[in-house]
N, C-alpha and C positions, 0 to 999 in steps of 0.2 A: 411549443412544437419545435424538434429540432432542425432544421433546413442544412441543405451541404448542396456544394455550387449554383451558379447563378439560374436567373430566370427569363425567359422570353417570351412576346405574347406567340410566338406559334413553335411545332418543332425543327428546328432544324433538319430535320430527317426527311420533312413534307415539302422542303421550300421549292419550288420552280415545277412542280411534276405537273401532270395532266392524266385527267381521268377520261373517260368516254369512249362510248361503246359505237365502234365503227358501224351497224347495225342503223343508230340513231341519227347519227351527223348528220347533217343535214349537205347536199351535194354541194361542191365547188366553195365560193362563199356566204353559200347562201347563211339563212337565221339570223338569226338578231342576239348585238354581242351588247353585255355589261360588266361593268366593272365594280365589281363592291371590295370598300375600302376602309379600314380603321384608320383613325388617328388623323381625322383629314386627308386620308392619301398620305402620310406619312410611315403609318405602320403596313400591317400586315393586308397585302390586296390578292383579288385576284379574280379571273376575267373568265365571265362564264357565255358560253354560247346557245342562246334559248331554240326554241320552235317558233314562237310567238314573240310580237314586241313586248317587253315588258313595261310598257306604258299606255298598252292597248286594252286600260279601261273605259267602262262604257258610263260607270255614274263613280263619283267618288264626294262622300259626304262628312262631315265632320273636323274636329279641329286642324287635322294635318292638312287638309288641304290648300296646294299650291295655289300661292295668290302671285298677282301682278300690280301696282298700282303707280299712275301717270300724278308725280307728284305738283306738275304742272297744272294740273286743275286743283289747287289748296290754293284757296282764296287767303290772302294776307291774315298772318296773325298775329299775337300779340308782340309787341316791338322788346318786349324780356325776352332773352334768348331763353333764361333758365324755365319762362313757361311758354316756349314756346311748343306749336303742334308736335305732341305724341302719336309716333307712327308704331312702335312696338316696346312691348316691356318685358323682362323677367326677374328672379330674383337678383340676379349680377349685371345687371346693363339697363339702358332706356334709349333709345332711340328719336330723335328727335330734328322735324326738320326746320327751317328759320328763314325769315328773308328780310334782309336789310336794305333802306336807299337813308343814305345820307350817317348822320352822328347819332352813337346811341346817350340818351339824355342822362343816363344813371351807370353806375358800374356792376359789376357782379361779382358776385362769391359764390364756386361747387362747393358748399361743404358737405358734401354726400357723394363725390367719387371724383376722380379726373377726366379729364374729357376731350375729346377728340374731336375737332372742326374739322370738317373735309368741305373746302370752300368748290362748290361747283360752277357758279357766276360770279364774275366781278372784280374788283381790287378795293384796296385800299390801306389801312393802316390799321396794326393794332398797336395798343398802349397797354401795358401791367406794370406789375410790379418789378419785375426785368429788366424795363425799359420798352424802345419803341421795335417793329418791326414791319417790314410791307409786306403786303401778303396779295397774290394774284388766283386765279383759276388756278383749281391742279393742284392745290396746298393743302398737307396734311399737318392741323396745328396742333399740338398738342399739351394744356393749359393743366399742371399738378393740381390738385384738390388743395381746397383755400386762396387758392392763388386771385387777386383783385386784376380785373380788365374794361377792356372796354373798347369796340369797332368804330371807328370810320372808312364809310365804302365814298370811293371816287365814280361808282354807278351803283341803279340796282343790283345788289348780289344775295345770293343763293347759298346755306349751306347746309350741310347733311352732321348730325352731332349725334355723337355716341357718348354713354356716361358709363363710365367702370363703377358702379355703384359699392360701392366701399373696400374697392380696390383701388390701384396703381397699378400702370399700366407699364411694363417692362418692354424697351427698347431692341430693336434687330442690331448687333453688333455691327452689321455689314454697312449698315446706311450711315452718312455724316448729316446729320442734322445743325442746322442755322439756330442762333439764338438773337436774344433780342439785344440792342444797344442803348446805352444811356448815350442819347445823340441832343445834336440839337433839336430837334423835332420835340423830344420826348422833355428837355426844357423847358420847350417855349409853353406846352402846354400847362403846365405848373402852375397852379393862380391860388388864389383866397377867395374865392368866389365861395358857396354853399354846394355842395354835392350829394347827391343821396347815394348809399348802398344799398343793392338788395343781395339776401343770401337764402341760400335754399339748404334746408338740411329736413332729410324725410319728407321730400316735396312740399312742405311748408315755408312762405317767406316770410322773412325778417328785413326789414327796412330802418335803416338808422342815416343820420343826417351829418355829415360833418363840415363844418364852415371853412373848408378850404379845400385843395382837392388831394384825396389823399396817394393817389400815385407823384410819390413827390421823393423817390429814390433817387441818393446821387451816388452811391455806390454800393456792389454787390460781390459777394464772390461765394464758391460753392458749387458741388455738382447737380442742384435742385434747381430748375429753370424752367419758362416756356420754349416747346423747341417746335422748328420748321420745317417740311422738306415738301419738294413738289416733283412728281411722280417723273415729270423730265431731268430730274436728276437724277432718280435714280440708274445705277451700273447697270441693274438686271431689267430690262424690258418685257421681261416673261410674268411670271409671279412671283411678286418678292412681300413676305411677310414683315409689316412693320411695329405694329405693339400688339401685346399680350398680355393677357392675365393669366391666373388658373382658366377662367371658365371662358375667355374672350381670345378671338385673333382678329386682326384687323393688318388686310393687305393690301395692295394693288394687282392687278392684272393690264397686260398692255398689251395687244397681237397687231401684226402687221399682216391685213391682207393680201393684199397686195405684193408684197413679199415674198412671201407664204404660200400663196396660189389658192386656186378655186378648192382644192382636196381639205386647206388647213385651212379654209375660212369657217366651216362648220366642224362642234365638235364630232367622232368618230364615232362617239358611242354614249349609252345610257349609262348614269353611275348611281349605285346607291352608297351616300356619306353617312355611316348610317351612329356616331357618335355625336355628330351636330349639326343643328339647325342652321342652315345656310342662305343668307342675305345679299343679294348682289344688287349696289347703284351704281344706273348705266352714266357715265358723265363725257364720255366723247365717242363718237362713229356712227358707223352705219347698223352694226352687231348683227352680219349675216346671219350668225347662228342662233340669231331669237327675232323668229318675223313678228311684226308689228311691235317690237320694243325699242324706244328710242330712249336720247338722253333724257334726264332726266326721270326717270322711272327706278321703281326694285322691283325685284322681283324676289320671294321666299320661299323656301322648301325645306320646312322643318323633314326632321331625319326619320325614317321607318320606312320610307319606299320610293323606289326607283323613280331618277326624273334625268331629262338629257335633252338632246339631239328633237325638236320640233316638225311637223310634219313637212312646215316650210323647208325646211333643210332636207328630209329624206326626200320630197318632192323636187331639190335641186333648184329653188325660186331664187336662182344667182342677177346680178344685173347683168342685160350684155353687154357692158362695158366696164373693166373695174376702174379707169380712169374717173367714171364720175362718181364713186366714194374716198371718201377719207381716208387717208395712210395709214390711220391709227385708230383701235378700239380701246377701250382705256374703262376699266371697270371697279369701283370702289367693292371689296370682300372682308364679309363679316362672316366667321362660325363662331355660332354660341353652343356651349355643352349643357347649358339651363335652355329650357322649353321658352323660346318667345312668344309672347300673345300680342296679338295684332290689336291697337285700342278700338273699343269699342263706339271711338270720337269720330273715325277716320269719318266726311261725309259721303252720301252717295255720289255716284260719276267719278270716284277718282279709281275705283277697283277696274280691271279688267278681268271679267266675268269668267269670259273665256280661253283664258290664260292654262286653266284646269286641264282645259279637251284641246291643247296646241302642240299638244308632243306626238 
């Protein structure tokens, strides 16, 4: 096929216009507006004004359906992060959450994708093959595929992990990222002691035993590393996208209430994202705009239909006083463009049932 100049996903001829028939409009401000968007809200959108809410269903049954789940009720699991609890999977990612107190006894190997620590509780140390690095609340770590490690938390900590499953995971230009140091720390722990590895490749582990410990680098160089950043560092306080694949994005979001005012504390309007499944973990605020969602918790809304603005919110359920919430909402954001399936491990009481009928 021959082709002659270039191509875009809309025409240029249509871009900004507005249709509707004076007749229909509905008076003043009234109806109910939404936004539907390709490409994440990055390509082509545009904002349509209904009669009806568009989230003013009365049953919604089958796989699409928006879940909520309070990951604070997952009772301790196993102290392997790589089999730690499965909260959702597809063919390009896994989701996975983990909670550590204290030293992990063995090291680990992804060899089935890179992976992404989004530490929600805690502090403490990590150790690879890089060298050492501290790590607090609010850290997005980011560990390349093969790469050997291993946590020490200075308390119970909490973390949210994503696997690019046989991908590599491409960096935001914008952001500077920390790496790790061949420090003293990362010396002193060097011994001849016995160490076990475990590695995962196709959710299966391999276990091998080496009679010393083998993060035992005394120097490194190269653009291939474990790397750091924590959302308070980041320039953009709004939403700033941090790694990517083809099929994955993985961002932060930050808002300031308070700031912002009672108008920007809830979003304005319903959106359908309608190229990816969209995963959002709550890790710091109050999150006016989603009543009964605290930290802690996701919430998922794979793509085909409209989801937004909660009836708490149209209902205006503000505190009366914004003094006693938080400065800051702080949001961990996943789109996948493969279909995620919620495992079918999750146990009961952790779902919020009625998450569904809250819009």
């Amino acid at each position: 096929m021959t082709t002659h100049g270039e191509f875009s996903p809309s025409p240029a001829s249509f871009r900004d216009q507005t249709r509707h028939n004076p007749a229909a409009r509905p008076q003043g401000e009234g109806g109910f507006e939404r936004e539907m968007g390709r490409e994440g809200f990055s390509g082509p959108t545009c904002h349509l004004r209904h009669r009806h809410p568009p989230t003013g269903w009365t049953s919604f049954e089958g796989p699409l359906r928006p879940r909520a789940y309070d990951l604070s009720k997952l009772a301790a699991g196993p102290s392997c992060p790589l089999q730690a609890r499965r909260l959702m999977h597809s063919r390009s990612a896994e989701i996975r959450f983990w909670r550590l107190d204290g030293r992990m006894q063995s090291l680990v190997r992804n060899a089935d994708g890179d992976m992404m620590i989004f530490v929600h509780n805690g502090q403490g140390h990590l150790y690879c093959d890089f060298g050492h690095m501290a790590f607090r609340d609010g850290d997005y770590l980011l560990i390349p595929r093969g790469s050997l490690w291993r946590l020490e938390t200075e308390e119970p900590a909490e973390f949210l992990m994503v696997e690019a499953t046989n991908r590599a995971f491409l960096l935001a230009d914008s952001v500077t990222f920390t790496r790790p140091e061949i420090d003293d720390a990362y010396l002193q722990q060097q011994d001849e002691k016995n160490w076990i590895v475990h590695i995962k490749r196709e959710s299966a582990i391999s276990t091998l035993t080496y009679p010393f410990n083998p993060l035992d680098t005394v120097e490194w160089k190269g653009d291939l590393s474990v790397l750091g950043i924590n959302w308070r560092d980041l320039r953009d306080r709004g939403s700033q996208a941090l790694f990517a694949t083809d099929r994955l994005e993985i961002g932060n979001f930050v808002r300031h209430p308070k700031q912002q005012g009672r108008a920007a504390a809830r979003p304005a309007v319903c959106h359908s994202n309608d190229d990816v499944d969209e995963l959002m973990f709550y890790h710091r605020g109050a999150f006016l705009a989603c009543e009964n969602i605290h930290p802690g918790m996701i919430t998922f809304h794979p793509s085909g239909f409209p989801h937004g603005m909660d009836t708490g919110g149209a209902a205006g359920n503000h505190p009366a006083s914004y003094d006693s919430i938080p400065d800051e909402e702080v949001v961990m954001m996943l789109d996948s463009r493969d279909m995620l399936h919620v495992d079918d491990t999750i146990p009961g009481g952790v779902e919020w049932k009625g998450y569904v009928h809250s819009w």
